[in-house]
N, C-alpha and C positions, 0 to 999 in steps of 0.2 A: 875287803874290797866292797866296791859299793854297786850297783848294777850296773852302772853308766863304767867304772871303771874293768868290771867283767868285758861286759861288752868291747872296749876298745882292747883286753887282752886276745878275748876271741879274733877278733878282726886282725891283729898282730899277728897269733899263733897261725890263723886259718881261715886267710884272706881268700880261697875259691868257698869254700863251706858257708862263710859268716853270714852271705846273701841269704840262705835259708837258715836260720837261728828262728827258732820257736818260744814263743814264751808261753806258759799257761799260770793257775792259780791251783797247787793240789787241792783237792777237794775235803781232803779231812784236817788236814796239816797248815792248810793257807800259808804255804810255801809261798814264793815265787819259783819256778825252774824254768830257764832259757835251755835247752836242749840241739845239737844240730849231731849230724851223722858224717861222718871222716872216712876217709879210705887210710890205711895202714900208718895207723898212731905209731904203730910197733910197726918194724918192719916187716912184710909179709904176713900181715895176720887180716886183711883184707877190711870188712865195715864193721865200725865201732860207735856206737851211740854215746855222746857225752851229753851229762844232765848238771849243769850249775845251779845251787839249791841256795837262794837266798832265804834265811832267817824268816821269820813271822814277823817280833819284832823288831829287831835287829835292822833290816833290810840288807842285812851283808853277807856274803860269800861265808856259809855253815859247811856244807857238804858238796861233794863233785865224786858224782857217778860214774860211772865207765861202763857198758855192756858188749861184749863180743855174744854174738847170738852164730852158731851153726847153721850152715841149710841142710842141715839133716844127713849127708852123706858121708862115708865114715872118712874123708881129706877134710870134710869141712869141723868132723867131730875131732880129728887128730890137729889138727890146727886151735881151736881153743883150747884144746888139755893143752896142747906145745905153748899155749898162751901163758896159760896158769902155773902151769912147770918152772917155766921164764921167771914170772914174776914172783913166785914164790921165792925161788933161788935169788932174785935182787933182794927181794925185802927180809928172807933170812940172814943175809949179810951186815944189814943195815942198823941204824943204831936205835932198838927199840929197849924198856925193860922188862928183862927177862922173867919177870913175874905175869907179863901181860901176852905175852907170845904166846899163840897154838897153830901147829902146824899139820895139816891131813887130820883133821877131826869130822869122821863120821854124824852127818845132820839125822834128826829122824825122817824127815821125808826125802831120803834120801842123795839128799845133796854131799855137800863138802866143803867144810871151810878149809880152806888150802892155805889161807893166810889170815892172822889175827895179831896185830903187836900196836901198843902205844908209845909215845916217845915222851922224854920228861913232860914236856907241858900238856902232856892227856890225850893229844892229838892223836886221832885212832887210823890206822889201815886195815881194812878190812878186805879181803875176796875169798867169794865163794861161786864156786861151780855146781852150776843145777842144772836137772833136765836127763833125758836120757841117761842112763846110769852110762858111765864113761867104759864101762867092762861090759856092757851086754853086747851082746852079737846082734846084727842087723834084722834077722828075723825075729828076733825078742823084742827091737822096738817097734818094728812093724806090728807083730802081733800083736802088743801091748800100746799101740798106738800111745805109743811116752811121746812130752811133749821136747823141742829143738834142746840140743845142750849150750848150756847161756854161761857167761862168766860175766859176773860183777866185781869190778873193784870200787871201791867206795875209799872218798879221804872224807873223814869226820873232823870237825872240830874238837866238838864236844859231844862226845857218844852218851856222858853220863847225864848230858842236860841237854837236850835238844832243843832249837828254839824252832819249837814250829806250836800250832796255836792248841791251848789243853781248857777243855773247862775248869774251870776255878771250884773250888770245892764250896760248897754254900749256892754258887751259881743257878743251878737249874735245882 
């Protein structure tokens, strides 16, 4: 899809939101991202930040982000795991192959990838849950002042080739 063609999907899907659609330039990647903020994509899972990632060269729909972010309270933290739970259970269902699946895999800084699977044409799904560890008690992140627990899901096109902008070798 093309920007102009994003754009009139947003507008379709989420004609009160579409009036604030952001666009910016990522700074390392020379992305395009249109981004707006949704109340309950899902049902009952309250505000969800969406990021449409047009190509470097390309100019076309690569990637589309999804963030559910916590307010830190543990209904707001038991609502993104309920998030991740949800979606993992759709996307294990789903017809990915089974050589590309991982499911609840332990990140080192702590996070979680809760879902990983490609489908024939490479097309990747990815979400990972970060932030507050989802098991610590409220005085642990208090104490530990951890930052909100956030869940990302990401649709990649092309995970193995990304087209966002890369020095050229010989370049600089």
């Amino acid at each position: 899809m093309s920007e102009e063609q994003v754009r009139q999907a947003i507008r379709k899907d989420f004609p009160g939101a579409a009036a604030r659609l952001t666009d910016a330039i990522h700074p390392s990647e020379k992305t395009t991202v249109l981004s707006l903020s949704v109340t309950d994509l899902l049902p009952h899972t309250g505000n969800a930040r969406i990021s449409y990632i047009l190509g470097y060269r390309s100019k076309k729909l690569a990637q589309i982000n999804i963030v559910w972010t916590s307010d830190g309270t543990d209904a707001g933290d038991e609502t993104v795991v309920g998030i991740a739970n949800s979606l993992r259970d759709y996307f294990a269902t789903s017809n990915f192959k089974p050589d590309s699946v991982v499911v609840n895999h332990q990140l080192p800084a702590g996070g979680i990838l809760v879902f990983r699977g490609s489908d024939a044409q490479n097309r990747t799904v990815l979400l990972i849950l970060s932030g507050a560890a989802a098991s610590a008690r409220p005085e642990e992140k208090k104490a530990r002042k951890m930052p909100p627990l956030s869940l990302e899901l990401s649709y990649i096109e092309d995970a193995a080739h990304p087209d966002i902008f890369k020095i050229s070798k010989g370049q600089f």
